[in-house]
GUDRENPA-642950 format. One line per 8 residues: their letters; for each residue z, y, x of N, C-alpha, C, CB. Coordinates in pm, 1 decimal. Atoms other than C-alpha are relative to their C-alpha. Glycine has a CB too. Layout:
! residues N
A> Z Y X Z Y X Z Y X Z Y X ~ ...
END
This chain:
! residues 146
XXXXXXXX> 0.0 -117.1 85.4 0.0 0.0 0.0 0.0 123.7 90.2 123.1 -0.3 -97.3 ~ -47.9 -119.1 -18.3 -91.5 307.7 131.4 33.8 129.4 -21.8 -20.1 7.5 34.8 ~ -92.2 -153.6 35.1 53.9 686.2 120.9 -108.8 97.3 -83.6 56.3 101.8 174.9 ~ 121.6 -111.6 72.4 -169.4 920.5 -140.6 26.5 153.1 57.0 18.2 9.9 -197.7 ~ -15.0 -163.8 -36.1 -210.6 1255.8 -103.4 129.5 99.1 -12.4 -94.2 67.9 -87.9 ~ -139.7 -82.6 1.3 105.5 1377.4 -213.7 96.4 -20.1 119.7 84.8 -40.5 -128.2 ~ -89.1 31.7 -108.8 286.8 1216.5 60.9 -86.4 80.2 141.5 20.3 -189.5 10.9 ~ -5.7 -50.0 -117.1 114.2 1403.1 308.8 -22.9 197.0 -15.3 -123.5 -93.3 88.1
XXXXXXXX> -16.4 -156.8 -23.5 127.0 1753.4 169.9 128.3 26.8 12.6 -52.3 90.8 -108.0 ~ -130.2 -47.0 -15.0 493.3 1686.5 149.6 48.0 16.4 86.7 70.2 -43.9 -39.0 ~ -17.5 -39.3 -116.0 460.4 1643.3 461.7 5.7 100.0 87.2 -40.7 -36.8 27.6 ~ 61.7 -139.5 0.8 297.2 1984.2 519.1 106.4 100.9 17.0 -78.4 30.4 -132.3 ~ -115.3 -55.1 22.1 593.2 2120.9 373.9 103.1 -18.0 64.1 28.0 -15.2 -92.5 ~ -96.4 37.9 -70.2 839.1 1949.8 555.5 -24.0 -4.9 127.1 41.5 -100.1 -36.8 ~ 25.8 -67.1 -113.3 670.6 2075.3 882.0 -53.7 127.6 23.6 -60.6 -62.8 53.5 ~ -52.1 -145.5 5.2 727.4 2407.1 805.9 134.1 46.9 16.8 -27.3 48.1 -111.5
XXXXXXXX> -94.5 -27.1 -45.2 1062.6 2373.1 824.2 55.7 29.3 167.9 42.4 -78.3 -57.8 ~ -2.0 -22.6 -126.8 1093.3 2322.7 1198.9 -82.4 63.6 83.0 9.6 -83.5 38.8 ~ 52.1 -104.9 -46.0 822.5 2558.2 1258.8 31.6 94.8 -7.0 -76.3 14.7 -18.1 ~ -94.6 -155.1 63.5 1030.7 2832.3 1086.2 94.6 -13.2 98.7 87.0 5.9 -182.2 ~ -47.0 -25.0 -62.6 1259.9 2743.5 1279.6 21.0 -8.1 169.4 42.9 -20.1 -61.3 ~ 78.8 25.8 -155.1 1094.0 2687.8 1623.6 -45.1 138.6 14.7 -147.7 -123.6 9.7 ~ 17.4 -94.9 -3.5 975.7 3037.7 1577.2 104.7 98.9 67.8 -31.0 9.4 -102.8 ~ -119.2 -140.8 -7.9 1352.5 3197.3 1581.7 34.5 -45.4 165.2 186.7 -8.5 -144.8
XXXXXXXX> -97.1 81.6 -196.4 1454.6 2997.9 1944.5 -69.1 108.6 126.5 -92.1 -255.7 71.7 ~ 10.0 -156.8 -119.2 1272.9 3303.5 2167.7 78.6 78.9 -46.0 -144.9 98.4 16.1 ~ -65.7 -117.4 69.6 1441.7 3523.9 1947.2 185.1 -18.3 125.8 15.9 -46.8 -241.1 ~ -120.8 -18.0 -125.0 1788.7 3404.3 2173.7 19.0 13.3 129.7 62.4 -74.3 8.1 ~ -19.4 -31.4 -150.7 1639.9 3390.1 2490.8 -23.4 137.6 -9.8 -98.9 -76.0 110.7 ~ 56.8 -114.1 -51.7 1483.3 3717.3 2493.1 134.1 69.7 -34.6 -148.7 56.1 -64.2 ~ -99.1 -124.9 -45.6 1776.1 3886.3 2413.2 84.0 -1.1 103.0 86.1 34.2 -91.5 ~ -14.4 -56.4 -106.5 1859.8 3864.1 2751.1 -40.9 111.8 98.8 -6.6 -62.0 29.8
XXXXXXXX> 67.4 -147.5 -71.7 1605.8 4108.8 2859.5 -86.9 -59.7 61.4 86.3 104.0 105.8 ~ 130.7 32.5 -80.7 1385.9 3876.8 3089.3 -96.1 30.1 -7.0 -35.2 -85.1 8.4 ~ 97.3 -44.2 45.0 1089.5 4034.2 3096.6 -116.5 -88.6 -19.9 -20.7 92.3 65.4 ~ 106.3 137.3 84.7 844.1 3679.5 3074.2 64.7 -5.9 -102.8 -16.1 -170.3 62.9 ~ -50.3 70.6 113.7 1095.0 3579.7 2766.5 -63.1 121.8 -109.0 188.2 -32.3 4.0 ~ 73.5 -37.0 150.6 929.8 3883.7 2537.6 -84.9 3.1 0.0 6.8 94.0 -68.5 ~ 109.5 63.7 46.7 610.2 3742.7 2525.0 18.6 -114.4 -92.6 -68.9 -38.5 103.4 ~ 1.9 103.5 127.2 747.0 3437.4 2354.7 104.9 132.6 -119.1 112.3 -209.6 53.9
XXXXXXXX> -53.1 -48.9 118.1 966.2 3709.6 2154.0 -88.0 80.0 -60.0 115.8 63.6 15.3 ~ 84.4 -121.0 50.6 685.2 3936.4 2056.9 -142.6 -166.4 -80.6 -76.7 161.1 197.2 ~ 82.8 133.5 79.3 466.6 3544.2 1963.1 76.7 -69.6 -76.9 -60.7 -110.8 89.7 ~ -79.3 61.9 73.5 735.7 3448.0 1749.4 -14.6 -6.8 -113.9 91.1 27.5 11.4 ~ 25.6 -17.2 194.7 691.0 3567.6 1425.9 -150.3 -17.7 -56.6 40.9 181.5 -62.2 ~ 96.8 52.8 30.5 299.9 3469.4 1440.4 -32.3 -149.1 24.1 -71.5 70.0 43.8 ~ 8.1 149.9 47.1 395.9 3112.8 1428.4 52.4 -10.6 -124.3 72.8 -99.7 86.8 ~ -39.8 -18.2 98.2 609.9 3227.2 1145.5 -85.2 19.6 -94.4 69.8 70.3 8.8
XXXXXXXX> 113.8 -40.2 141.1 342.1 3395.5 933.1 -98.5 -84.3 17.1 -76.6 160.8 -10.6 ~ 141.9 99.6 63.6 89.6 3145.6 1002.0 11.6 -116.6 -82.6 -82.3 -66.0 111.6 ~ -73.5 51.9 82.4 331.3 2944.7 782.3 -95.3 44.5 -160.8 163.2 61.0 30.4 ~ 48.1 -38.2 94.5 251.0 3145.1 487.8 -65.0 -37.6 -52.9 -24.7 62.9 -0.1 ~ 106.9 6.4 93.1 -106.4 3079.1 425.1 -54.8 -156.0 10.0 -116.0 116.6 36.9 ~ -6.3 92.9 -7.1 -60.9 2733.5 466.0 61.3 -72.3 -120.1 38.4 -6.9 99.6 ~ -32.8 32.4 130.9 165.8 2705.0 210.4 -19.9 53.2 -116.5 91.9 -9.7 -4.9 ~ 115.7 -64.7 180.7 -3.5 2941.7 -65.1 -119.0 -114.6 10.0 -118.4 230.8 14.1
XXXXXXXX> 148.1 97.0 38.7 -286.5 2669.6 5.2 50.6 -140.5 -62.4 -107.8 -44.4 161.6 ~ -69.7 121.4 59.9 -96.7 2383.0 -51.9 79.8 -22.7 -112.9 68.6 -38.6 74.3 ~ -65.4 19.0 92.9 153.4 2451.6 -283.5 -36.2 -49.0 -176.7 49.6 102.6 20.1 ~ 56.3 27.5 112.0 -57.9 2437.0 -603.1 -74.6 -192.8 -14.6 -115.3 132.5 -4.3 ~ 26.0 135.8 -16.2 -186.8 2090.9 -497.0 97.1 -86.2 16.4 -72.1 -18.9 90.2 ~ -109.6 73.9 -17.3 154.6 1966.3 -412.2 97.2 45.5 -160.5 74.2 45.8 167.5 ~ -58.5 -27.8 127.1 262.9 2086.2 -747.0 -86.7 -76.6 -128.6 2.4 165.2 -14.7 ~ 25.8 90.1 100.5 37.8 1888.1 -922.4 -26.4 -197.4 55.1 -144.9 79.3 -71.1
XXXXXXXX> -57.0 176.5 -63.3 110.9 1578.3 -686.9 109.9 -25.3 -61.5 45.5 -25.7 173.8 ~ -127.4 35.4 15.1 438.8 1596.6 -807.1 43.4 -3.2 -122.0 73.7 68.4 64.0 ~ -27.1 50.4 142.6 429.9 1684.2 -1165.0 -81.4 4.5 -96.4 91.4 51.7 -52.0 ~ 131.5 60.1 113.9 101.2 1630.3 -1320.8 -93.8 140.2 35.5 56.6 -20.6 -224.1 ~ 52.7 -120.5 0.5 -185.7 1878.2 -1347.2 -10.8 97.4 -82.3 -81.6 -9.5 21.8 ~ -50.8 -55.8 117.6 -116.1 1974.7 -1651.5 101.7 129.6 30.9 72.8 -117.2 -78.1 ~ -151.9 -93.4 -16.6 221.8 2162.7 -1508.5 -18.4 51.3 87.7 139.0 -54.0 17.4 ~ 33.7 -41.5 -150.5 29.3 2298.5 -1168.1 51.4 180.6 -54.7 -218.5 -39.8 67.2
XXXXXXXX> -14.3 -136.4 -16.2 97.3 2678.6 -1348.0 140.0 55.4 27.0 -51.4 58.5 -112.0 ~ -152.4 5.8 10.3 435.7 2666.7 -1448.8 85.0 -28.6 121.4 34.9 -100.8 -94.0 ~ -47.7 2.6 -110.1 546.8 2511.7 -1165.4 -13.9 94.9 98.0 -27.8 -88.9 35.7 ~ 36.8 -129.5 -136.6 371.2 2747.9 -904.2 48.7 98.0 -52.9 -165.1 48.1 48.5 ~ -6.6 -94.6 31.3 473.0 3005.0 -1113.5 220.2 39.4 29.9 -91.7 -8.7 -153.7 ~ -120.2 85.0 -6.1 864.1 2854.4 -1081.6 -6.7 48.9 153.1 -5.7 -182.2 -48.3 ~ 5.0 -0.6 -142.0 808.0 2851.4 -691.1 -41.4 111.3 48.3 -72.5 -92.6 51.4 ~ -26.3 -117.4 -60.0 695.1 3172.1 -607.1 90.8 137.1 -72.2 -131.5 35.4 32.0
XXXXXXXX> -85.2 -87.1 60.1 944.2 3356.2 -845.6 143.8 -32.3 103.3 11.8 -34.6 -179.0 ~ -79.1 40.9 -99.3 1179.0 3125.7 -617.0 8.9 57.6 148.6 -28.6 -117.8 4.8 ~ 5.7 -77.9 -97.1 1026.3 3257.9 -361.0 40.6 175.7 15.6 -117.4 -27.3 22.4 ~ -47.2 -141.2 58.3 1047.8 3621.2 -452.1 101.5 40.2 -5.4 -18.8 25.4 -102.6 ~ -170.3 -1.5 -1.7 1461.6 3589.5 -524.7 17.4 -2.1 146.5 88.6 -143.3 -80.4 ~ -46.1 32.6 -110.6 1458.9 3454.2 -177.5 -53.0 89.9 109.3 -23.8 -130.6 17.7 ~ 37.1 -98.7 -88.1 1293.7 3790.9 -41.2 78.6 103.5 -23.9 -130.5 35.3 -4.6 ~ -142.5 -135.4 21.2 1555.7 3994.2 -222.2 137.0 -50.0 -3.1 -1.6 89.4 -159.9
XXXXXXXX> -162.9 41.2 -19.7 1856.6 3810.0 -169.1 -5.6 -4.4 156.3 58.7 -170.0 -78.8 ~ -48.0 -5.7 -178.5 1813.4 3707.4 244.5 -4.8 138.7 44.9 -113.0 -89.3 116.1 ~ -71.2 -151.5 -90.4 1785.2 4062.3 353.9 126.0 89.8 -65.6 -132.9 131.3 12.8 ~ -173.1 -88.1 40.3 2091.7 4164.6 105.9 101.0 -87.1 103.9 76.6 -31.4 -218.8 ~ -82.0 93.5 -58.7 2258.2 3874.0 297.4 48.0 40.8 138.7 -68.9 -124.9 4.0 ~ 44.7 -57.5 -144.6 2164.3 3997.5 648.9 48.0 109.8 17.9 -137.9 18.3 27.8 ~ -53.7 -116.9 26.6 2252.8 4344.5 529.4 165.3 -4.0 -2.2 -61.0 43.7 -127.7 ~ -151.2 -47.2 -2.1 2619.6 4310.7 416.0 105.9 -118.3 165.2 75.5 -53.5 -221.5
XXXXXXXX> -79.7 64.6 -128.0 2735.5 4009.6 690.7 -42.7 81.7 96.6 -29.0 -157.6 42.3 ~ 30.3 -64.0 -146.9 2560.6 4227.7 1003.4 84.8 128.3 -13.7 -178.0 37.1 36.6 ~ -44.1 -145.8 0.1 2733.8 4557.8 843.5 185.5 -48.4 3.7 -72.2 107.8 -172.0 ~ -85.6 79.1 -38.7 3027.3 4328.4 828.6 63.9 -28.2 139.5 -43.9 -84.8 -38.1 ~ -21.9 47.1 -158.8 3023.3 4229.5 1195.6 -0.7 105.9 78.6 -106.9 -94.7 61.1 ~ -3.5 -157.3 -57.5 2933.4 4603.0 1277.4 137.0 24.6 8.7 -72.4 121.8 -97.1 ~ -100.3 -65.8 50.5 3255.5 4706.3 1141.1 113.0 -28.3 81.5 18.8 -28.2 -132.6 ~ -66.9 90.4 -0.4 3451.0 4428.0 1271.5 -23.0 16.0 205.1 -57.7 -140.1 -116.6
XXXXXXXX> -51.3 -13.6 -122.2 3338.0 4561.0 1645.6 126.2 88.8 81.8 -95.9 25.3 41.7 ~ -102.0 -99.1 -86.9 3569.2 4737.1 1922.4 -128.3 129.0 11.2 68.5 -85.0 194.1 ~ 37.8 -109.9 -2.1 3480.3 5062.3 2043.4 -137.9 -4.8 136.8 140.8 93.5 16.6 ~ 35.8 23.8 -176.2 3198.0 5040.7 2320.8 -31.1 -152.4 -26.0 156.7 31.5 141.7 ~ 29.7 162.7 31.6 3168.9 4659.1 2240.5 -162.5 -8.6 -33.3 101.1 -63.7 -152.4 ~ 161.0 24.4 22.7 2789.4 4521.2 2279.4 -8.4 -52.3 -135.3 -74.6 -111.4 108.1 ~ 37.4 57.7 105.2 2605.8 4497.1 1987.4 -98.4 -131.9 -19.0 -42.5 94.7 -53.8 ~ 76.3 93.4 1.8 2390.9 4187.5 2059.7 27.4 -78.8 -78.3 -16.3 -45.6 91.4
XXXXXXXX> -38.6 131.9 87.8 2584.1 3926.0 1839.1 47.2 52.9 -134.1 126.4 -97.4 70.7 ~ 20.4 -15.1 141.5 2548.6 4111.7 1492.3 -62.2 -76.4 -85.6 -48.5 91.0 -19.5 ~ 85.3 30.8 92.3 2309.3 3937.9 1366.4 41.4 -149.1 -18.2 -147.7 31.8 38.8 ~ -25.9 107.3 -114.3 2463.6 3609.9 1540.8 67.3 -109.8 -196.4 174.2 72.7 196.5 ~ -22.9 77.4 123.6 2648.1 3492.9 1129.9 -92.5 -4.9 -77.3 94.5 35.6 -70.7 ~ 75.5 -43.6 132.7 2402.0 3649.3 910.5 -115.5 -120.8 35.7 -64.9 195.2 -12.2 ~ 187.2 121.4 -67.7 2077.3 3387.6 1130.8 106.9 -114.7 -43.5 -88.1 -12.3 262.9 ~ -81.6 154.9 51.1 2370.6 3085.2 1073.8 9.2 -24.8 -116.3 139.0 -22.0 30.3
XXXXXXXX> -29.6 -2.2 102.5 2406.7 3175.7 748.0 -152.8 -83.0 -89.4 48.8 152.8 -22.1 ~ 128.4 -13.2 35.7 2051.3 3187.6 637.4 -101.1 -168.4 59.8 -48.7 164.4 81.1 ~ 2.5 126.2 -21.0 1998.3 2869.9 880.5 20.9 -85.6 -65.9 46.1 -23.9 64.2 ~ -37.1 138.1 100.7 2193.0 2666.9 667.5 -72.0 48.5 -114.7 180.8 -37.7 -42.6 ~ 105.9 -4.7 141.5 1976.4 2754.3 352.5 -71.9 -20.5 61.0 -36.5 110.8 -98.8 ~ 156.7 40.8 -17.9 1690.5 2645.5 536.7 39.8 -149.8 18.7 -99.3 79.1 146.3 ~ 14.1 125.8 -32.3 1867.5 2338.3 653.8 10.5 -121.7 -142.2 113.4 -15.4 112.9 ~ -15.6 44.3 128.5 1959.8 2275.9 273.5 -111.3 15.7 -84.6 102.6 57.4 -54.5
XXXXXXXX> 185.0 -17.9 60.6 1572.5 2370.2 142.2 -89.6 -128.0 27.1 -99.1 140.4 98.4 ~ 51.0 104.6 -45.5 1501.7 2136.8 381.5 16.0 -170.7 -3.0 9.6 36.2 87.9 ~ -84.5 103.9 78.4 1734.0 1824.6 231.6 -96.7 17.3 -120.6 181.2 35.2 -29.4 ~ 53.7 -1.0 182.7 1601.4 1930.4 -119.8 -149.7 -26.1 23.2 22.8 181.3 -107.3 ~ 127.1 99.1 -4.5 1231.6 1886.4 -7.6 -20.4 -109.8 23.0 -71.5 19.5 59.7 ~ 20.7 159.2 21.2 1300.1 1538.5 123.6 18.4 -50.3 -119.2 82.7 -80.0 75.6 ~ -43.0 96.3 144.0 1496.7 1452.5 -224.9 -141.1 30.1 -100.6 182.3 72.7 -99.1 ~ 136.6 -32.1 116.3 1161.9 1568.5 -430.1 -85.0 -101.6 3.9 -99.7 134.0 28.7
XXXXXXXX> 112.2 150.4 -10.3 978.2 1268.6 -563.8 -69.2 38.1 -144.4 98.1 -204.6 -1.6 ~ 114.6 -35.6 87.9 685.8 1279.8 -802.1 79.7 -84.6 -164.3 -185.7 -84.6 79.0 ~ -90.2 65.0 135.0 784.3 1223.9 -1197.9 -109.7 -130.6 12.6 2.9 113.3 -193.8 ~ 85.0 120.3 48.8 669.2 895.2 -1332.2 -104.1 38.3 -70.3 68.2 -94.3 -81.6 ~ 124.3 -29.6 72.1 295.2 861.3 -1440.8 69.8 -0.2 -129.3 -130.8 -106.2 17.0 ~ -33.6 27.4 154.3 447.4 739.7 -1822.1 21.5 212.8 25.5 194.6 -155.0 -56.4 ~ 10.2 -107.9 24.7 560.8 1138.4 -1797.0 -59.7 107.2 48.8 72.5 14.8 -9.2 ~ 131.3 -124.3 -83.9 247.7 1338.8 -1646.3 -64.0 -7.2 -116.9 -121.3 -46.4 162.7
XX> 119.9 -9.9 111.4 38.7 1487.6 -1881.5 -121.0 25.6 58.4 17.3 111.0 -105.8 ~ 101.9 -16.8 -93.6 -316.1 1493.1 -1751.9 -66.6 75.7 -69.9 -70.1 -109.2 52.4
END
């Protein structure tokens, strides 16, 4: 028996996760200052966005791998509203823990490790996005409407 198509866009999806986050890992060296390390910090975030249009291509096809084609609107429509929350909630997140950690320095104290809860924080929702895409399994044909 082998794997249909759905099993390998889920795949798709589930190698985005460690590209998202393969992206942020210059982000700690360079803030040392080395001057080779901001080339990978200045190529970081265009492994990130080439994410994007990978998954606007896929998603509508992995949405009707999973729950019929019938439901490809609703669903996509479900997933980027999801998405959308999750562009106005992580930078409120980022916002009050970093203004948080601001607050919470001495006088004169480097600011390099502000951001240092708010990326852990936000980590673990990716590492928990990333749990919930493995648990996603396609409904039973008996309930797909075609």
């Amino acid at each position: 028996m082998g794997y249909g198509l759905g099993f390998y866009r889920q795949a798709g999806h589930l190698y985005g996760f460690p590209t998202g986050a393969d992206g942020t890992v210059p982000v700690d060296s360079a803030v040392g200052g080395a001057a080779g390390e901001w080339i990978l910090f200045e190529s970081a975030p265009f492994v990130v966005f080439s994410m994007y249009g990978g998954g606007f291509g896929t998603m509508p096809a992995f949405a009707a791998d999973m729950f019929g084609p019938a439901n490809v609107g609703g669903i996509y429509g479900v997933m980027l509203t999801a998405w959308s929350a999750a562009a106005v909630v992580g930078p409120f997140i980022i916002t009050q823990l970093s203004a948080a950690a601001r607050a919470s320095l001495k006088p004169g104290a480097p600011k390099v490790h502000i951001y240092d809860q708010p990326l852990a924080v936000l980590a673990g929702f990716l590492a928990f996005g990333f749990i919930l895409c493995l648990l996603v399994r396609p409904l039973k044909s008996r309930l797909v409407k075609v």
